[in-house]
C-alpha positions, -999 to 999 in steps of 0.1 A, spaced: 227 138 -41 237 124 -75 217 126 -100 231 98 -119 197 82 -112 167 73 -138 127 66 -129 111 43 -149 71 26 -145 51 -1 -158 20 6 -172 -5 2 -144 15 28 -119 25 57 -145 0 79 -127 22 79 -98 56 74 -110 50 108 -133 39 122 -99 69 107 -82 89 127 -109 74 157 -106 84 157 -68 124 150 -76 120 176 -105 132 151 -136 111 136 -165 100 100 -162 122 79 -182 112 65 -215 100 29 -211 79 11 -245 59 -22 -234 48 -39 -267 19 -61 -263 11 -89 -287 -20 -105 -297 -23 -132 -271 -16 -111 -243 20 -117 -242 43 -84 -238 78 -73 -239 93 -43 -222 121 -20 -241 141 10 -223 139 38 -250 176 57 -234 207 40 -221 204 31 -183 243 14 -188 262 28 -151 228 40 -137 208 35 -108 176 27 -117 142 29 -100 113 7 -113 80 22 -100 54 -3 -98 25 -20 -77 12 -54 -78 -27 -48 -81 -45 -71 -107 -12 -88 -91 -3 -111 -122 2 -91 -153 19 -57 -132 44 -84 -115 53 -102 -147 56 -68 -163 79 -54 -135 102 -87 -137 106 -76 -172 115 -46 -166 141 -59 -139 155 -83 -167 157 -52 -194 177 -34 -167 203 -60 -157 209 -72 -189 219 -30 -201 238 -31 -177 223 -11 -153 241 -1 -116 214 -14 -95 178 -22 -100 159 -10 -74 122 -23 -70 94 8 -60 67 -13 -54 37 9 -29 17 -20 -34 31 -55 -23 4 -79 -40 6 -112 -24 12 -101 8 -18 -115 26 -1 -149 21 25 -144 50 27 -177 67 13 -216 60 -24 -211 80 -34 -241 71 -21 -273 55 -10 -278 21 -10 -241 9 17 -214 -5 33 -189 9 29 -163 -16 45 -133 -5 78 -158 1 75 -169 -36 75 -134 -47 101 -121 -29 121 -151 -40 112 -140 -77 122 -106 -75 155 -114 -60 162 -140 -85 150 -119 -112 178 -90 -100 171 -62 -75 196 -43 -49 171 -32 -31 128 -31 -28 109 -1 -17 70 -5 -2 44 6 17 26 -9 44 33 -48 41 4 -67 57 27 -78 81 62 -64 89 80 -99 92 76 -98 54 107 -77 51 130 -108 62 115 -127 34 143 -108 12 181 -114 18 186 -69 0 177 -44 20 141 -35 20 131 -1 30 96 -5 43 74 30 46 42 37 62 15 55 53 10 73 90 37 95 78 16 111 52 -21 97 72 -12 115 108 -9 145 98 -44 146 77 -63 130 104 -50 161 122 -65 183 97 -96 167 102 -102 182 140 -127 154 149 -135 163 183 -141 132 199 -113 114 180 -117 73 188 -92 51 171 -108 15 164 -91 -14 144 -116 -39 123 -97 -69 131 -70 -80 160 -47 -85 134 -44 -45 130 -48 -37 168 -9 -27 167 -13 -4 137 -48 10 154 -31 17 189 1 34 173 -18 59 157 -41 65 195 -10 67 211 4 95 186 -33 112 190 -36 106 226 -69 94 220 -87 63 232 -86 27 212 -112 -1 206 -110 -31 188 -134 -52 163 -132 -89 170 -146 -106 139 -150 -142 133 -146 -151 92 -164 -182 78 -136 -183 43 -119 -154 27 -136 -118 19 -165 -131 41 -172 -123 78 -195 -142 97 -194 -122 132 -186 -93 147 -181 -78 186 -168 -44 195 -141 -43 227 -146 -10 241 -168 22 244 -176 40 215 -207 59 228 -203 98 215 -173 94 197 -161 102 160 -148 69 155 -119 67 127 -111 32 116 -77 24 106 -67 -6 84 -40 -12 59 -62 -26 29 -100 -26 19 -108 -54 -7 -143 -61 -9 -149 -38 22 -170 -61 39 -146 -59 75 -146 -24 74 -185 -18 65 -198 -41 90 -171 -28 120 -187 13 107 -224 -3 109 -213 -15 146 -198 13 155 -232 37 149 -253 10 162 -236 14 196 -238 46 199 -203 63 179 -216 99 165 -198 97 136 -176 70 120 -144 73 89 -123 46 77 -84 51 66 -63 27 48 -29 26 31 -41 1 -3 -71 9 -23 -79 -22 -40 -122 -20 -37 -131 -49 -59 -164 -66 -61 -191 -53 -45 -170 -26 -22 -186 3 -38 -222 -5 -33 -210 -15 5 -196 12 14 -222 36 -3 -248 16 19 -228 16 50 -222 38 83 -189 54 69 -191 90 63 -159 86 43 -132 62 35 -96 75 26 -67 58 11 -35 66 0 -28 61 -41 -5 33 -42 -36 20 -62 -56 41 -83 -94 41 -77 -118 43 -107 -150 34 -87 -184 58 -83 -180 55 -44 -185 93 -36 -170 86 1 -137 75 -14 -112 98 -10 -75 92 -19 -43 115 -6 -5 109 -26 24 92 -12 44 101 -43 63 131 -21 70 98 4 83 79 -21 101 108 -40 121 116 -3 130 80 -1 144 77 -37 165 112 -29 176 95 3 188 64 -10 208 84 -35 223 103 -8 229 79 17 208 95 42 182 82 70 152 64 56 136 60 93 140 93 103 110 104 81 85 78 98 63 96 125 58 60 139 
């Protein structure tokens, strides 16, 4: 592998890219963002990156001032004359805006992924889009990871013994009834009916969970309201034990205080986001050793897919 390579990060995501560093066994490279008094900010690489390949290590949580930043960073890059930019970005914000639902809106994740190619990356790095066709919204290759590589193997750790996959939504129901069939355990489905956005207005359960340690799989939790309600069903009809497991940590508004009231005997997430709530039942595992194999595998020109479990 060459090592011809640097790893930079914005400021919301330093957490993981030092982790992400620590894995490859090389410093984080020196990056200064200068903020000004009315909230404007400029970025400055502190060591040359001219001839390099570059990795820019950042999510899109609190979406609008970590994407403006990381197009900053993209600009800095190209314009030192950097080999190629390549985007890291665990989180895709935006994402949930996949297609034209109804009339007259945007189509967010599109827009972005217009932005950043504009702006100037070879190639974007993520986890877990909310939905796969995403990936075509970008004419450079996109090398899209999931979070069942690192998730599997923990939920094995766990030893439930009456292991029941359930999805909150249909939407997920693929996701959900990958991980049953890597398991070989059975699958239900939540049905839920939303009245507007971040609000549900009913549920109904599509198979037995009746003695079963019921472990809900879903790739975000906002304001937790699915995923609380689907755990509350679940006990009410009769699961023994109910868990919730989802690749993006975002838990804003009241999703503490929901899932501290709720069913769920845990929640776990990945740490694309970082979590600074007082929910005792959040629990958070790395992907930086994921992301740290898929930067060494770029650089070497090996298999990205052969890594997935699914």
């Amino acid at each position: 592998m060459s090592n011809n390579f640097l790893v930079f990060s914005g400021t919301r995501s330093k957490y993981l890219a030092e982790k992400i560093c620590r894995e490859l066994g090389m410093p984080l490279g020196n990056l200064q963002t200068t903020f000004f008094a009315d909230g404007e900010f400029e970025v400055c690489y502190e060591e040359t990156v001219r001839g390099r390949d570059v990795f820019l290590v950042q999510s899109t949580f609190a979406p609008a001032d970590n994407m403006m930043e990381l197009l900053l960073m993209i600009d800095a890059a190209k314009r030192a004359s950097a080999k190629t930019i390549n985007a890291v970005i665990p989180y895709f914000g935006w994402a949930r805006q996949d297609r034209k639902d109804k009339p007259r809106v945007s189509i967010g994740a599109k827009l972005v992924a217009d932005i950043l190619s504009v702006a100037g990356i070879d190639r974007l790095i993520t986890m877990d889009l909310h939905a796969d066709q995403e990936q075509g919204f970008f004419d450079i290759p996109v090398d899209h990871l999931y979070a069942s590589t690192i998730m599997l193997p923990y939920i094995k750790q766990m030893q439930l013994e009456n292991l029941c996959i359930a999805t909150p939504d249909v939407g997920g129901s693929k996701r959900a009834n990958a991980y049953a069939k890597y398991l070989d355990c059975p699958f239900v489905i939540c049905n839920k009916q939303r009245v507007k956005a971040n609000e549900v207005a009913a549920m109904q359960v599509i198979g037995d969970v009746e003695g079963m340690d019921v472990l809900l799989v879903d790739d975000i939790v906002d304001t937790a309201g699915t995923i609380t309600i689907a755990a509350n069903l679940m006990r009410e009809k009769g699961a023994r034990s109910v868990r919730a497991m989802a690749s993006h940590c975002i838990m804003s508004g009241p999703a503490d205080e929901r899932v501290n009231n709720s069913a769920l005997e845990e929640i776990i997430f990945t740490d694309t986001i970082p979590y600074h709530g007082n929910c005792s039942k959040v629990k958070q595992i790395s992907c930086a050793g994921l992301l740290a194999e898929t930067i060494r595998r770029v650089m070497a020109g090996e298999s990205i897919s052969s890594q997935y479990i699914l």
